[in-house]
Kinemage of the C-alpha trace (Angstrom):
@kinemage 1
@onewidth
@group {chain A} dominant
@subgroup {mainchain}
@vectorlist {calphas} color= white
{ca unk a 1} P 127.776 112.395 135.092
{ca unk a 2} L 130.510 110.539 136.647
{ca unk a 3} L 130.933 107.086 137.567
{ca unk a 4} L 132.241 106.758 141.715
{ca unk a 5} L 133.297 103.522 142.316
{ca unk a 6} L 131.470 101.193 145.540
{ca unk a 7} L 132.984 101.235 148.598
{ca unk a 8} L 135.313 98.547 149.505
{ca unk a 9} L 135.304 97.382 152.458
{ca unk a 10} L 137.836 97.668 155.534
{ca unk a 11} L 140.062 95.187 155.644
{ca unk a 12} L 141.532 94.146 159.393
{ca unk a 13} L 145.465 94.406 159.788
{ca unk a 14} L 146.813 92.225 162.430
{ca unk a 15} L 148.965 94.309 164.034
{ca unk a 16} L 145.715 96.489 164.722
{ca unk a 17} L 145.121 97.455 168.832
{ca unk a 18} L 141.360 96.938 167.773
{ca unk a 19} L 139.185 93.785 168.116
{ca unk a 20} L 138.716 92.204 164.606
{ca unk a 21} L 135.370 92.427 163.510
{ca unk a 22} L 133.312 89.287 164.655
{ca unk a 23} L 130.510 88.071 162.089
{ca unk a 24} L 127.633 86.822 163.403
{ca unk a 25} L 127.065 82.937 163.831
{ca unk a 26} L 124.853 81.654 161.186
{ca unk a 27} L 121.016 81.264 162.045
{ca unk a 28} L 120.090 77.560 162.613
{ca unk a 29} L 116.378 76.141 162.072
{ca unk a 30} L 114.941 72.669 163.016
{ca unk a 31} L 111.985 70.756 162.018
{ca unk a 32} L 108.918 72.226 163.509
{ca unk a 33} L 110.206 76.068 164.572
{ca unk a 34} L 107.464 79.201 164.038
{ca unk a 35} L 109.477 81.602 161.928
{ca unk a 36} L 108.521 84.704 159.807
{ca unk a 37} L 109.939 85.684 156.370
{ca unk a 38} L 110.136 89.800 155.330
{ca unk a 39} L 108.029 88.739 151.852
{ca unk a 40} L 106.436 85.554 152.899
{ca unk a 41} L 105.000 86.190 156.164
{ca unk a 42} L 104.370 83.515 159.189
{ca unk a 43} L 105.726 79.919 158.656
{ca unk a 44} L 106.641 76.715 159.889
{ca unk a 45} L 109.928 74.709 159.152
{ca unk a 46} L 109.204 71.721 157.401
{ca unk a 47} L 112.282 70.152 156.455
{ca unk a 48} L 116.269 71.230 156.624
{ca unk a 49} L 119.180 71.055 154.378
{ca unk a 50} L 122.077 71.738 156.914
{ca unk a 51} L 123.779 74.645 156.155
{ca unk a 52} L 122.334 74.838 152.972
{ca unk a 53} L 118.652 75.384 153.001
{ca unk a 54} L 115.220 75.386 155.199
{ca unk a 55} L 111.795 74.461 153.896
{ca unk a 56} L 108.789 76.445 155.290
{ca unk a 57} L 105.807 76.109 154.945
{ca unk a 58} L 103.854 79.429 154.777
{ca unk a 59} L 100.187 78.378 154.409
{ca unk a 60} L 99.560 79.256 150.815
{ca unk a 61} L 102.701 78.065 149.564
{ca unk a 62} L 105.717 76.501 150.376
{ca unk a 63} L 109.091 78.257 150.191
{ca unk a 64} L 112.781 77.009 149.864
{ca unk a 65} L 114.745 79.336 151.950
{ca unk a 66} L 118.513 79.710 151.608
{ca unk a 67} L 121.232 80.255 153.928
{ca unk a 68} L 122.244 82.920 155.050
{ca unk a 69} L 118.416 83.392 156.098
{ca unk a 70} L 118.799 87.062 156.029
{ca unk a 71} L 115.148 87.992 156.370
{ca unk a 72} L 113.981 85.316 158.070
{ca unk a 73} L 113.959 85.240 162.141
{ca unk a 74} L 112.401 82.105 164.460
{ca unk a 75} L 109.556 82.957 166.658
């Protein structure tokens, strides 16, 4: 069996004629906004750590959520 190593990623010269790749801006939550979480479900934000973190408030539990917020979306 033989190992393969991951895939790197592609790295952006300057001199390139194509557009750099842009990441996205980072999600932003406030006090108060509906959101849903891909294991958790429906929620609302109860309290922010800018940057860092978002508490939500799920119903059953309550859930520190932390940046980058991948799988969580605002309703």
């Amino acid at each position: 069996m033989a190992m393969t190593k991951p895939a790197a990623s592609k790295r952006y010269l300057p001199t390139s004629p194509f557009k750099a790749p842009v990441a996205p801006p980072p999600k932003e939550f406030a006090v108060g906004d509906r959101v849903t979480h891909d294991m958790y479900g429906l929620g609302r934000v109860i309290g922010v750590e800018d940057g860092i973190a978002t508490l939500v408030d799920f119903g059953s539990a309550q859930q520190r959520i932390m940046s980058p917020y991948t799988k969580m979306r605002k309703l």
